[in-house]
C-alpha positions in Angstrom: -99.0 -42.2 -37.9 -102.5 -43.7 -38.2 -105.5 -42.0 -36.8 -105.7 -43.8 -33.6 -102.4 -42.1 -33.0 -100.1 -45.2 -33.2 -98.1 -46.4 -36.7 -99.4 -49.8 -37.3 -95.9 -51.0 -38.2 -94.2 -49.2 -34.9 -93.2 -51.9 -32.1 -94.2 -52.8 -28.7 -92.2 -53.0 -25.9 -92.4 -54.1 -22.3 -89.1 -52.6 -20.1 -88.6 -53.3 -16.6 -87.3 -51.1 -13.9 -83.7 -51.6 -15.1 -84.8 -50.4 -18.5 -84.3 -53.7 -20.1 -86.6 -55.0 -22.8 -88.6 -57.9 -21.2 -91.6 -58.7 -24.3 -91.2 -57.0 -27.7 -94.3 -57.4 -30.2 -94.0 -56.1 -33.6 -97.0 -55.1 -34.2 -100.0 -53.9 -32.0 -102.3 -56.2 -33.7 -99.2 -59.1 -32.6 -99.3 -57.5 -28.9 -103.7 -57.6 -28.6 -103.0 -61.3 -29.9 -100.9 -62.1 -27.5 -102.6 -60.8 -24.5 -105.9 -62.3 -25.7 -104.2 -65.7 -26.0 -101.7 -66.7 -23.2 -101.4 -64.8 -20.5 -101.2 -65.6 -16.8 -104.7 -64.2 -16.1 -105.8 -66.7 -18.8 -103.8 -69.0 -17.0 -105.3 -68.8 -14.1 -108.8 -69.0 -15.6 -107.7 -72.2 -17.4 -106.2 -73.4 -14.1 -109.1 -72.8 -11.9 -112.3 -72.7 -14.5 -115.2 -72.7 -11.9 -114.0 -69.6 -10.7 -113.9 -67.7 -7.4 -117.5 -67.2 -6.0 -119.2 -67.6 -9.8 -116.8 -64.7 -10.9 -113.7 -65.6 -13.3 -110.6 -66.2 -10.7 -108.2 -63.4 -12.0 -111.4 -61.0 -11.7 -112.1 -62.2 -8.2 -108.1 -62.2 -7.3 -107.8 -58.1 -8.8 -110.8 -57.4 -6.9 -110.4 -58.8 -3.2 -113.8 -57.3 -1.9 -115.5 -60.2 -3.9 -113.7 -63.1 -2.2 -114.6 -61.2 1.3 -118.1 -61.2 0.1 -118.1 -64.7 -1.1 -116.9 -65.8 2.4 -119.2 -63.8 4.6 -122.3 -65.1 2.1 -120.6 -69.0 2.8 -120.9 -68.4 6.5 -123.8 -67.0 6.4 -125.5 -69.2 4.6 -123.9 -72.3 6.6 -125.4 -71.1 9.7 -128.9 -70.6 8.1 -128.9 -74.1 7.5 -127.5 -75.0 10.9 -130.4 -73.3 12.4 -132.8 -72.8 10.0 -132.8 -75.9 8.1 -132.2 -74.8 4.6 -130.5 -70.8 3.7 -131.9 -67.7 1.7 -130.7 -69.1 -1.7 -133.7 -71.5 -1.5 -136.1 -68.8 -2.4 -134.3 -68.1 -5.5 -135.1 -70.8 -7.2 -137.5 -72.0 -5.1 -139.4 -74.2 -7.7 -136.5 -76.2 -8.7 -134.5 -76.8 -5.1 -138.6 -78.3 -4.4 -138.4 -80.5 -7.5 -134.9 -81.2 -7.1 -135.5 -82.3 -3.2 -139.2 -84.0 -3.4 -137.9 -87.1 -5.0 -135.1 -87.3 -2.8 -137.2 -87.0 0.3 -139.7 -89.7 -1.8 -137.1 -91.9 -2.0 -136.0 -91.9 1.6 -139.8 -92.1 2.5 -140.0 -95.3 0.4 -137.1 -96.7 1.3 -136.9 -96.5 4.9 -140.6 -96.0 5.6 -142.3 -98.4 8.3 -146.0 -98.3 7.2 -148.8 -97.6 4.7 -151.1 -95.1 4.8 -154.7 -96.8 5.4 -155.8 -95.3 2.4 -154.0 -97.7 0.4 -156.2 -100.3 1.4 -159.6 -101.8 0.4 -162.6 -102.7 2.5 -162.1 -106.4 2.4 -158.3 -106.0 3.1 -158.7 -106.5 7.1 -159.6 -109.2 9.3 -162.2 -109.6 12.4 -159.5 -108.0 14.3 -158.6 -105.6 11.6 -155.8 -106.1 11.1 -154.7 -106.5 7.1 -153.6 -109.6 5.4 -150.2 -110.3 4.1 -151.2 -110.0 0.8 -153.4 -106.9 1.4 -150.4 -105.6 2.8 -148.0 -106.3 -0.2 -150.8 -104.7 -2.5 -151.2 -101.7 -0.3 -147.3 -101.4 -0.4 -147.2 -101.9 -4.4 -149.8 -98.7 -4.7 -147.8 -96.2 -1.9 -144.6 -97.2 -3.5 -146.3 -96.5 -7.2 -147.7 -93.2 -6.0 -144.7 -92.2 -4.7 -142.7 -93.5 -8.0 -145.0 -91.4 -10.2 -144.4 -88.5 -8.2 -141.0 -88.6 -8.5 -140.9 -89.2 -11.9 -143.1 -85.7 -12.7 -140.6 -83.7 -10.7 -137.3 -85.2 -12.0 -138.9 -84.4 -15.1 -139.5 -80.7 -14.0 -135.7 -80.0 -12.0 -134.5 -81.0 -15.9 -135.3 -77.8 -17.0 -136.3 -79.7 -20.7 -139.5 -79.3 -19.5 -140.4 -75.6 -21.2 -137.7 -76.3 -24.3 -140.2 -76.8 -27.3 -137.2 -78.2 -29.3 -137.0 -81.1 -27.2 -138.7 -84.2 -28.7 -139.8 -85.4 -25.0 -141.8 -82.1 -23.9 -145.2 -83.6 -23.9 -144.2 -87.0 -22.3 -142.2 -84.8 -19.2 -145.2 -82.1 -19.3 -147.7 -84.7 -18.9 -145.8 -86.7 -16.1 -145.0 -83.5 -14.2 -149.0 -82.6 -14.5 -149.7 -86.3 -13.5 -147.5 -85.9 -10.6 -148.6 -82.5 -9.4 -152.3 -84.1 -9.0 -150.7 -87.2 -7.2 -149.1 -85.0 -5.1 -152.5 -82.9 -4.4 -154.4 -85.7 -4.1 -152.1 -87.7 -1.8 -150.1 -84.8 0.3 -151.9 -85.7 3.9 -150.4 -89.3 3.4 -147.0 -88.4 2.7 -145.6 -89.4 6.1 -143.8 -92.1 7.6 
């Protein structure tokens, strides 16, 4: 007998209620393999490898609290943006779902926008009537839409995350766009509208 109160060389035995051998390992050092390598909870991992409610899925399924929790926090959540508009796990990251969702809402504002702000324009962009030319128009489009780009651009650059990583060869290029953009963005944030 060893120290740990085991012979290294004794076997290992699974037996059922019948009292049959069901699994044999030779050795414990076999049986710790064995249960580290195959086994139906790793099975199930492998099967399902996102997990229950960001917890491994054979935790989750020995522990049936979690997936209750999971549930009630789903529903919860749902409603909260049902009625709310957006749900408590906003806040938790609240400076990437912002960089993550500005150019979204940029490109929607672009896209399907039906004016310019008149601060796009120049003095001599208007008529006797004031109203703008075509080609003052185009111009003034060409500057929102390039605003609005730019913007973009310095918060994709910030929902990376490569923006703090001092290993990455593009740091300065993505810092300085997301610095560009956050002054675009003060400069221009009462004309951001439709």
């Amino acid at each position: 007998m060893t120290e740990e109160g085991h012979n290294k060389n004794e076997s290992i035995s699974v037996i059922n209620k019948k009292g049959e051998v069901t699994e044999s390992w030779n050795t414990m050092e076999d049986f710790i393999k064995d249960l580290n390598s195959d086994t139906k909870q790793n099975w199930l991992d492998r099967k399902f490898p996102k997990g229950i409610f960001h917890y491994r899925t054979t935790h989750a399924l020995m522990r049936p609290w979690i997936i209750f929790r999971g549930v009630i926090d789903e529903l919860t959540w749902a409603w909260q943006r049902v009625f709310r508009g957006w749900d408590d796990r906003v806040v938790w990251g609240l400076d990437m779902y912002l960089a993550e969702m500005i150019p979204k809402w940029l490109a929607l504002l672009k896209d399907e926008g039906f004016g310019v702000p008149v601060s796009m324009f120049e003095d001599g962009d208007f008529d006797e009537n004031y109203n703008p030319t075509e080609e003052a128009t185009n111009r003034a489009v060409a500057k929102y839409n390039e605003i609005l780009d730019d913007i973009s651009l310095g918060f994709k650059c910030y929902a990376t995350g490569d923006l703090w990583d001092i290993s990455n060869p593009n740091q300065e290029f993505m810092k300085s766009n997301f610095d560009h953009a956050f002054q675009l963005l003060h400069e221009h944030f009462s004309i951001l509208y439709d």
